[in-house]
C-alpha positions as CSV (number, residue, x, y, z in Angstrom):
1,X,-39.0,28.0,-186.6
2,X,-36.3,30.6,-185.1
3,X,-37.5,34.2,-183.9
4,X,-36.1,36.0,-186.6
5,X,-36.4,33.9,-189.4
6,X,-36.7,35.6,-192.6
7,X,-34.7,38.1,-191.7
8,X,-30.8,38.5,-193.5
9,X,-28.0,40.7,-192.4
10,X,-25.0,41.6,-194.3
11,X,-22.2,41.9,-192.0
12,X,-19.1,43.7,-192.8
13,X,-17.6,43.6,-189.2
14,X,-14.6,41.7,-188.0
15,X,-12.6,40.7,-185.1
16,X,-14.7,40.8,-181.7
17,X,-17.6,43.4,-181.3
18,X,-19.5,43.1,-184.6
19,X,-19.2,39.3,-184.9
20,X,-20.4,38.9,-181.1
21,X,-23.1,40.9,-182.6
22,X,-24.2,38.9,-185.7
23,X,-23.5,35.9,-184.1
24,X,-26.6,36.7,-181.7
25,X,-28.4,37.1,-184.8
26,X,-27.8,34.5,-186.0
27,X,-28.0,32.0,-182.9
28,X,-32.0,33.8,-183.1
29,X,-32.5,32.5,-187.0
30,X,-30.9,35.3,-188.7
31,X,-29.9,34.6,-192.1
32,X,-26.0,36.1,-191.5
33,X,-23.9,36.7,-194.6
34,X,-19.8,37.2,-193.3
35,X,-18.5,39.4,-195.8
36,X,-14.3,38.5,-195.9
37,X,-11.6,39.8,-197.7
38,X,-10.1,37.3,-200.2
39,X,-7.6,36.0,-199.1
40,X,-7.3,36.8,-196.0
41,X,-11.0,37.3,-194.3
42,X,-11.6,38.2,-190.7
43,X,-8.1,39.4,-188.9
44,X,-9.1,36.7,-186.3
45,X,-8.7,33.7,-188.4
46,X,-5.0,34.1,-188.0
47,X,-5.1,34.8,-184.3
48,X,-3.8,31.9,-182.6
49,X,-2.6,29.5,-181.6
50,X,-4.5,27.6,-181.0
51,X,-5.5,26.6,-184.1
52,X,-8.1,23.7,-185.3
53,X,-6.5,20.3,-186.1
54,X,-6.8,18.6,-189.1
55,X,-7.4,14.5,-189.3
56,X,-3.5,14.6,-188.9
57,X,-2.7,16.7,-186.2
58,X,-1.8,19.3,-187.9
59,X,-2.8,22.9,-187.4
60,X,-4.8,24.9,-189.7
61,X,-5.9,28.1,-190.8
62,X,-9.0,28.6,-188.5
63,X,-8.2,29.9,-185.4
64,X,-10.2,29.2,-182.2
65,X,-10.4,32.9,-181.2
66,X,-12.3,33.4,-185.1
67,X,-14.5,30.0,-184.1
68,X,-16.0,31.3,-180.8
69,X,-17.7,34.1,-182.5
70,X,-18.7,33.3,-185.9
71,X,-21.3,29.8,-185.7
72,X,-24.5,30.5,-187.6
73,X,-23.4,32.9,-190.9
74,X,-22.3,31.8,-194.5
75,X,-18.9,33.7,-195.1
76,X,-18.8,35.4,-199.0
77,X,-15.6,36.9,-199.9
78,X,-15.6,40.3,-201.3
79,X,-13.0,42.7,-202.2
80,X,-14.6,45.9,-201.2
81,X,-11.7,48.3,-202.1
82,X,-13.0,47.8,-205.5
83,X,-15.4,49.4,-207.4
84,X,-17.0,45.6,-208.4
85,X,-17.1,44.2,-204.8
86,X,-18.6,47.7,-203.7
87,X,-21.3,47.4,-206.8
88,X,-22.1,43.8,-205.3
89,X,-22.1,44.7,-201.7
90,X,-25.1,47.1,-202.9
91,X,-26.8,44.9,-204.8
92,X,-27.1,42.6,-201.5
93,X,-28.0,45.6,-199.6
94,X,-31.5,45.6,-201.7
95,X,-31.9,42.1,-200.0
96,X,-31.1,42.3,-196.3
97,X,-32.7,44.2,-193.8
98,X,-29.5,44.9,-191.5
99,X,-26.1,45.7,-192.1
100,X,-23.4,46.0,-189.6
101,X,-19.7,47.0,-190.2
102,X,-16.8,48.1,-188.1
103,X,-14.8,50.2,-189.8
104,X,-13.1,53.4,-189.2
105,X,-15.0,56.4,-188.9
106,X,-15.2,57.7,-193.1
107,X,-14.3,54.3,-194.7
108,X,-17.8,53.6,-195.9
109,X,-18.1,56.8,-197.0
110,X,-16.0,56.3,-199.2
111,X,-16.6,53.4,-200.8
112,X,-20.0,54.3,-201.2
113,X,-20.8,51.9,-198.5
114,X,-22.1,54.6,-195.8
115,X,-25.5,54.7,-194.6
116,X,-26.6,57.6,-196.8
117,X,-26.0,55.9,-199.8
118,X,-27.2,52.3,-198.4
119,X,-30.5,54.1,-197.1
120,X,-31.1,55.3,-200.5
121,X,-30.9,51.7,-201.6
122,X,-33.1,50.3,-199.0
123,X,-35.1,52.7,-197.4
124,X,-35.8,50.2,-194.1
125,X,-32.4,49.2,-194.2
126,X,-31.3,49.3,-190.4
127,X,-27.4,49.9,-190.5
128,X,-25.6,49.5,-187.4
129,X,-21.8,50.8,-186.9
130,X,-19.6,49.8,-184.4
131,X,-16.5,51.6,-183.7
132,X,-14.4,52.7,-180.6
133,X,-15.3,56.2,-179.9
134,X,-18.8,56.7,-182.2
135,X,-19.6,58.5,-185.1
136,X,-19.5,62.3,-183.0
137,X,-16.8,63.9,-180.7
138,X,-13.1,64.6,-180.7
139,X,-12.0,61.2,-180.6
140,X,-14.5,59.7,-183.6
141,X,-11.8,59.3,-185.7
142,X,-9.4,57.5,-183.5
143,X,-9.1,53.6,-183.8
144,X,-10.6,52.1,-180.2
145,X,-9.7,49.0,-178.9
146,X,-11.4,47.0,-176.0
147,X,-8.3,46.9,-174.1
148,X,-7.6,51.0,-174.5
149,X,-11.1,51.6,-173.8
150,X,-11.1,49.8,-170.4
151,X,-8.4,52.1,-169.7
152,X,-10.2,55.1,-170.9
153,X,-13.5,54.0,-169.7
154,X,-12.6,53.5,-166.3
155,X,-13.2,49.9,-165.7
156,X,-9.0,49.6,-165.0
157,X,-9.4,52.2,-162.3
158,X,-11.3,49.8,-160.3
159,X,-10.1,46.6,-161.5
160,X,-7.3,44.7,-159.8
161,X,-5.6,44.0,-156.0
162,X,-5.6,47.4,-153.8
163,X,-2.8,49.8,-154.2
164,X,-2.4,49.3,-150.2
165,X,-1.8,45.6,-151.6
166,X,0.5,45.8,-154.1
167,X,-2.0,45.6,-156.7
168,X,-2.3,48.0,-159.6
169,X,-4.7,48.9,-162.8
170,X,-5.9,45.3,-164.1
171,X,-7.7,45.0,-167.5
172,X,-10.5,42.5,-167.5
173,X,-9.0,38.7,-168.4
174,X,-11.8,38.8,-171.9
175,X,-12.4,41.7,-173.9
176,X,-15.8,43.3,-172.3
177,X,-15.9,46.3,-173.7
178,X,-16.3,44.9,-177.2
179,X,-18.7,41.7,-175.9
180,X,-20.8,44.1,-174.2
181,X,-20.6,46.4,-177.5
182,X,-21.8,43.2,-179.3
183,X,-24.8,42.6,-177.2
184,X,-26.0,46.4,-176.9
185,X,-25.9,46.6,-180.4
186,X,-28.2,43.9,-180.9
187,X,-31.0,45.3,-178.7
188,X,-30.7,48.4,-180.9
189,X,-30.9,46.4,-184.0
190,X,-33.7,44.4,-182.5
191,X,-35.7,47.5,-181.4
192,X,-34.9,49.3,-184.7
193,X,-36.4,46.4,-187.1
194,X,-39.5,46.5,-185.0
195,X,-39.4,50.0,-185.8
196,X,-38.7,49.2,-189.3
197,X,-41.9,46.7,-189.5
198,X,-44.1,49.4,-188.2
199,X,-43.4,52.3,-190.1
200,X,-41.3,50.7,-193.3
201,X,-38.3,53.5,-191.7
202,X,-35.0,52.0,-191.6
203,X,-32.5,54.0,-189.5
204,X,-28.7,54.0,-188.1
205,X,-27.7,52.8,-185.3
206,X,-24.2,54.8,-183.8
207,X,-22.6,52.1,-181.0
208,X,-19.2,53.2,-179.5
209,X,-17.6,51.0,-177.2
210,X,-16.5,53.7,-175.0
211,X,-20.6,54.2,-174.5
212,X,-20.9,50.8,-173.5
213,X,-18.0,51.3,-171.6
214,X,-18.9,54.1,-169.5
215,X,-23.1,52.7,-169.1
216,X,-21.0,49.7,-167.9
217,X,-19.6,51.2,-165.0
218,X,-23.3,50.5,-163.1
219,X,-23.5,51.1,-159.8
220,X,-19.8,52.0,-159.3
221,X,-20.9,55.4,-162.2
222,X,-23.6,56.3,-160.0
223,X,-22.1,56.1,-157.0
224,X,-19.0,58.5,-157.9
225,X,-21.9,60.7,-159.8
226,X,-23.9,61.1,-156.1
227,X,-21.2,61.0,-154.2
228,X,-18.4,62.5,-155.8
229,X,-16.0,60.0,-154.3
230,X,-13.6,58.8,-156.9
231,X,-13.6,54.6,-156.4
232,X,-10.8,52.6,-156.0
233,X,-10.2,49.3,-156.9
234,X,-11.1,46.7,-154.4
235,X,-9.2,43.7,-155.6
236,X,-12.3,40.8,-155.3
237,X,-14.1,42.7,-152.8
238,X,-17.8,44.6,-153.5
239,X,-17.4,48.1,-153.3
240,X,-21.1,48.3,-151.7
241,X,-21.5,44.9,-149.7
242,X,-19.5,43.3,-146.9
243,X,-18.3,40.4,-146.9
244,X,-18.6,39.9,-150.8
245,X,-15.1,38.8,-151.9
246,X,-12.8,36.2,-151.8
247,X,-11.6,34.3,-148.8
248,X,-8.3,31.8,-148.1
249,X,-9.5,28.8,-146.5
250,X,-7.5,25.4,-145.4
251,X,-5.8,23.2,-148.0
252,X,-7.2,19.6,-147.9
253,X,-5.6,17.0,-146.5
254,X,-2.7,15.9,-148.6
255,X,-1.8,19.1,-150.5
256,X,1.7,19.8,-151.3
257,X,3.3,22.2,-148.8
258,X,2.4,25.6,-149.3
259,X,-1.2,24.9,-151.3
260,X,-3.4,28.0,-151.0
261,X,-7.2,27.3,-151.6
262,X,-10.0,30.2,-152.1
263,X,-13.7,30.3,-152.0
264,X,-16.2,33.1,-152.8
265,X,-18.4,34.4,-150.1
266,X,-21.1,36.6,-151.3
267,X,-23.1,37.6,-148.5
268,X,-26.1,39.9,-150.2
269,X,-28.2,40.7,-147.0
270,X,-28.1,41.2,-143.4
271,X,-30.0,37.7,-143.1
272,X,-27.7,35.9,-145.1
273,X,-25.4,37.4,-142.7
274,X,-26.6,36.2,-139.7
275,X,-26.7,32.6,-141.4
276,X,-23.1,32.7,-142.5
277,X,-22.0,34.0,-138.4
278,X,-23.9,30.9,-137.3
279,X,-22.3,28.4,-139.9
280,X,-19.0,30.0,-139.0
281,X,-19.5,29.3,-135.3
282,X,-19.7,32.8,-134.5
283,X,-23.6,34.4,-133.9
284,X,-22.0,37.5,-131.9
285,X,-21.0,39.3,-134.8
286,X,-24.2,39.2,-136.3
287,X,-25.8,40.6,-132.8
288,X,-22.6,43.3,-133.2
289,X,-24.0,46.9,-133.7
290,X,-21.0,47.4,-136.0
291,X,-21.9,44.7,-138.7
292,X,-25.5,43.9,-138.3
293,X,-26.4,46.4,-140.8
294,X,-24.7,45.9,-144.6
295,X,-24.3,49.8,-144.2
296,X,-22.5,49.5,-140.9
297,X,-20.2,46.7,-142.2
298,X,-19.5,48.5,-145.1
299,X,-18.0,51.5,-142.7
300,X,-16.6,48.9,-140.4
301,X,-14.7,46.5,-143.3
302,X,-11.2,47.7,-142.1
303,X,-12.4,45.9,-138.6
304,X,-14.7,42.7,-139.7
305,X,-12.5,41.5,-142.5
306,X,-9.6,40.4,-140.5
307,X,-11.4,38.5,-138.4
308,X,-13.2,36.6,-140.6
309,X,-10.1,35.8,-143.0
310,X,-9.1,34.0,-139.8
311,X,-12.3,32.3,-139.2
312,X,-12.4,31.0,-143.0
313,X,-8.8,30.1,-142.7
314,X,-10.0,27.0,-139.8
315,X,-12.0,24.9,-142.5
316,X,-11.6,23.2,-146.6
317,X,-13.2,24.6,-149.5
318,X,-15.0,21.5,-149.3
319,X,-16.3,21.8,-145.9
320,X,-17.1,25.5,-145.9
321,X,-19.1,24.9,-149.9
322,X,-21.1,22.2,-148.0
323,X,-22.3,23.8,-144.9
324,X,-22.6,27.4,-146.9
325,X,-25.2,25.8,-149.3
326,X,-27.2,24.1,-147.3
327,X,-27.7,27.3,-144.8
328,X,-28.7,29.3,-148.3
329,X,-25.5,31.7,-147.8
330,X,-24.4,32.5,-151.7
331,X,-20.8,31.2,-152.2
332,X,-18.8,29.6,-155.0
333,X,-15.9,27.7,-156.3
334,X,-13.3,29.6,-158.1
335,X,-13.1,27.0,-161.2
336,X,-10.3,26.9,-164.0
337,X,-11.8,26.3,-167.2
338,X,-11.2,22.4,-167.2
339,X,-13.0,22.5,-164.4
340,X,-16.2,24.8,-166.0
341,X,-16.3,22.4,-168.7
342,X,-17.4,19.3,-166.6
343,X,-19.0,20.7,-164.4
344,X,-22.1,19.0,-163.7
345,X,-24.8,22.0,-164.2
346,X,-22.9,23.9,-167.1
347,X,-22.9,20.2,-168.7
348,X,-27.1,19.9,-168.0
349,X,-27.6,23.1,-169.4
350,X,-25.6,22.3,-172.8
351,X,-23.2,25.3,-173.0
352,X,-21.1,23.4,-174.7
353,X,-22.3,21.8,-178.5
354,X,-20.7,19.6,-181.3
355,X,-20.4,21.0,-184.6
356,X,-20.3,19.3,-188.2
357,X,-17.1,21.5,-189.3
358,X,-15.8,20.6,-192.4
359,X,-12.1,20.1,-191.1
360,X,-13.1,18.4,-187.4
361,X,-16.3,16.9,-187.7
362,X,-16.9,16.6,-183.5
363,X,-15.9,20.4,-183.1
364,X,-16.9,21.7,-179.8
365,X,-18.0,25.2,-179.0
366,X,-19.4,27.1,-176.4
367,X,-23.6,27.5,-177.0
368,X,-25.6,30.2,-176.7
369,X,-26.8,31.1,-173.6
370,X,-30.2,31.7,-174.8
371,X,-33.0,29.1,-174.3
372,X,-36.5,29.9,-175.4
373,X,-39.3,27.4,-175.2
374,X,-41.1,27.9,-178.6
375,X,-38.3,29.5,-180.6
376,X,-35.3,27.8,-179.8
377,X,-31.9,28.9,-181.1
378,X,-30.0,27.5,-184.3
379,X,-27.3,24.8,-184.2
380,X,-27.1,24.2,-188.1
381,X,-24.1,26.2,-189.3
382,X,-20.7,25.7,-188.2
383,X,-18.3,28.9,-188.0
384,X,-17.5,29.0,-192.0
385,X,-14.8,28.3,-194.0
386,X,-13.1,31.6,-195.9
387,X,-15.7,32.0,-198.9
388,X,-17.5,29.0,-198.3
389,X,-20.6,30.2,-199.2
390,X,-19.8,33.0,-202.2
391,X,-21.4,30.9,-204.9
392,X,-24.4,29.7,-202.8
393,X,-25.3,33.2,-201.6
394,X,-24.7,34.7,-205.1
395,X,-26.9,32.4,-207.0
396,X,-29.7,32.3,-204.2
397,X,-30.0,35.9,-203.0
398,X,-29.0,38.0,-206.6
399,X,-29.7,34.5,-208.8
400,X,-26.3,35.0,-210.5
401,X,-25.3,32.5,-212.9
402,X,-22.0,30.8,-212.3
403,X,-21.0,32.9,-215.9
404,X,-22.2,36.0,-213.8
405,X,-19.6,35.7,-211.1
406,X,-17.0,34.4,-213.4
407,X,-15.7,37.7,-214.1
408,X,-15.2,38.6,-210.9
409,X,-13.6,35.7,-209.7
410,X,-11.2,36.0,-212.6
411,X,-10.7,39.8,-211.4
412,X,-10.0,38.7,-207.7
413,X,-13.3,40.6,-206.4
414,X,-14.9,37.3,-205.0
């Protein structure tokens, strides 16, 4: 049993924000039909390398970008530029309870495939959007991208090494704006089928990844808001905490000649502070006026920094991790992602799963996050082949007959 079992979305998004979406969904027990374009399908199929290997070696046509964000759904291909594939498209509508598409502001519309017309349909249809700007405003019918919108949304401004540093505007190293897009818009679809099963009202849901964009901003929004200070960027310090950012510390014994290591310090609180001064050998700067107090330190970085850049500078990573822990100061490795992978807690909590995929058998993913106790996600569908499902889902939701689709196979629809 999986928390939203019995429910089935029809999902017309590609690429990154939708699919994060539906995947959710479907991760939760969502019955997720992937509606592709023949052919072709989802633009991220063809976005590698890398690619997955067949039993030879050789690469194929699913690439991993299109496998991280598609496990769960059955993929139906449907040409929805034509009158046929928009027909069927509504004729699943009568059977899903969400639908979620991407495209440009007016392209439903047009096909008949806008909410309006879908609502009319399904009157507790919920029928989510996701585009770059949102369905209102100047800019709703310009095409947004997550990497544009971290520009226009501010999160470059205060991203990347300080200008006094060298540094310059740094876009996020994965695409946020469209992940955090993905998971805002399904709360709202959550929220808007319990709506849904109270009143029978379906409704739209308008998500713009500018809005995430800008809500996203957190406490560096509300601090320009009540101060009126435009932030800068900070490189891998904390704007409102200090120290909370990266240190140098010694190379172990035996690296090459010029080996930098890093560790993260992330002192939260004045006590932790204290604790770190006394790990570090150094108790007077917690008793200092000027950094006792976060606020103080905050005021005084300019000063405390430099000090203790030379203080971590004395000791490994190895040495500072062990001593840091068991004092309960917050700290960290900075880990590559060979390193993630085996590590020992990410591999306890099983953030990594093997999937039965028709070309590579032992394909490994990343898992959901999400661990509930009674209603525990699904692990049943690898990401699908292009159309793997069309006949399945035509003869089980609509109860076509393979004669029924015949025609529009023949006519390149499906």
């Amino acid at each position: 049993m999986n928390s939203l079992d019995g429910i089935r979305v029809l999902d017309l998004s590609r690429v990154l924000a939708g699919p994060w979406c539906t995947q959710t969904l479907a991760d939760l027990g969502a019955d997720v039909i992937k509606i592709e374009r023949p052919g072709t399908g989802d633009d991220t199929r063809t976005w590698g390398p890398p690619f997955l290997k067949d039993a030879q070696g050789k690469d194929t046509a699913e690439a991993a970008y299109y496998l991280g964000a598609n496990r769960n759904k059955r993929s139906v291909t449907c040409d929805i530029a034509q009158p046929a594939g928009q027909a069927l498209i509504r004729e699943l509508v009568k059977h899903c309870h969400v639908f979620v598409e991407n495209f440009k502001v007016g392209d439903m519309a047009r096909y008949g495939l806008d909410y309006a017309s879908l609502s009319a349909i399904n009157p507790r249809l919920v029928y989510c959007s996701v585009t770059g700007f949102g369905q209102t405003g100047p800019y709703r019918e310009r095409a947004g991208y997550d990497y544009a919108v971290q520009g226009i949304g501010g999160l470059m401004s205060v991203t990347g090494e300080r200008d006094d540093l060298g540094g310059g505007p740094q876009k996020v190293g994965v695409a946020v704006a469209d992940l955090f897009t993905g998971m805002y818009a399904t709360v709202a679809i959550l929220a808007a089928l319990r709506h849904a099963e109270r009143t029978g009202e379906g409704q739209q849901v308008d998500m713009a990844l500018l809005d995430t964009q800008v809500a996203m901003l957190a406490n560096l929004g509300s601090n320009y808001l009540v101060s009126g200070k435009v932030p800068g960027r900070a490189g891998n310090a904390h704007q409102n905490i200090v120290p909370y950012q990266v240190f140098e510390v010694m190379a172990p014994d035996g690296a090459a000649p010029g080996t930098r290591d890093h560790l993260i310090l992330a002192v939260g609180n004045d006590g932790q502070f204290a604790k770190f001064c006394a790990v570090a050998g150094h108790p007077e700067l917690a008793k200092d006026a000027r950094y006792a107090l976060n606020a103080d330190r905050v005021r005084h970085r300019a000063e405390l920094v430099p000090q203790l850049e030379t203080i971590m500078r004395t000791r490994t990573k190895a040495d500072w991790l062990g001593a840091l822990e068991a004092a309960k100061v917050p700290c960290g490795a900075i880990n590559t992602l060979g390193e993630v992978f085996v590590d020992p807690q990410v591999q306890e909590r099983g953030m990594v799963k093997t999937w039965a995929h028709p070309i590579q058998p032992g394909l490994k993913l990343v898992a959901s996050p999400i661990k509930m106790s009674r209603t525990p996600v699904r692990q049943d569908l690898p990401p699908p082949m292009l159309g793997q499902h069309t006949a399945e889902v035509l003869t089980e939701v609509l109860g076509w007959t393979a004669e029924q689709q015949g025609p529009l196979r023949g006519k390149g629809v499906i």
